[in-house]
N, C-alpha and C positions, 0 to 999 in steps of 0.2 A: 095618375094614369091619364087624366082627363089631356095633361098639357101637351104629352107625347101625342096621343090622338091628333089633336089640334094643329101640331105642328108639323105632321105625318104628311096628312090630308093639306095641308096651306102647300107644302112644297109638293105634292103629288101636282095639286092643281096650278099652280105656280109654272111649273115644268113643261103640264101639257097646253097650255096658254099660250105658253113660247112656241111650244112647236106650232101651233095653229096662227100662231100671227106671219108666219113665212108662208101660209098657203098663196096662190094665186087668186082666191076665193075673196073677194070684200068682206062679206056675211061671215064667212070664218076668223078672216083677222078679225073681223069685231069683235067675235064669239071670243076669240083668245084674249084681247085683252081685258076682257070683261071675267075671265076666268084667272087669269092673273090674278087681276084685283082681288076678286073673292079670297084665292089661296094667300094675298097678304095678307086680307082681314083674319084669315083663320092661324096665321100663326100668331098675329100679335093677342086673338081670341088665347093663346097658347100661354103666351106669356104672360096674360092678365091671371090666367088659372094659377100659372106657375108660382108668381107672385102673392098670390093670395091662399096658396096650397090647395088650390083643385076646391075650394068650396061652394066656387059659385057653378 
């Protein structure tokens, strides 16, 4: 269950990252691409579960 969560929340955040790096907002595009990143880390966090069957 752990890996679906993980991979949930990467692409939720992923998603809204994008839309905040098109604002007119400097501070926002930052905000977004830093929220990108996060949601890759969380899906590869996905596939690391996934891989190892949710144990870690």
């Amino acid at each position: 269950m752990g890996k679906l969560v993980d991979k949930v929340k990467g692409n939720v955040n992923e998603a809204a990252g994008k839309i905040k790096q098109h604002s007119d907002n400097p501070a926002t595009r930052k905000e977004g691409e830093q929220q990108e990143l996060k949601g890759k880390g969380q899906q590869i966090k996905g596939e690391i579960k996934g891989a190892l069957g949710d144990d870690i």
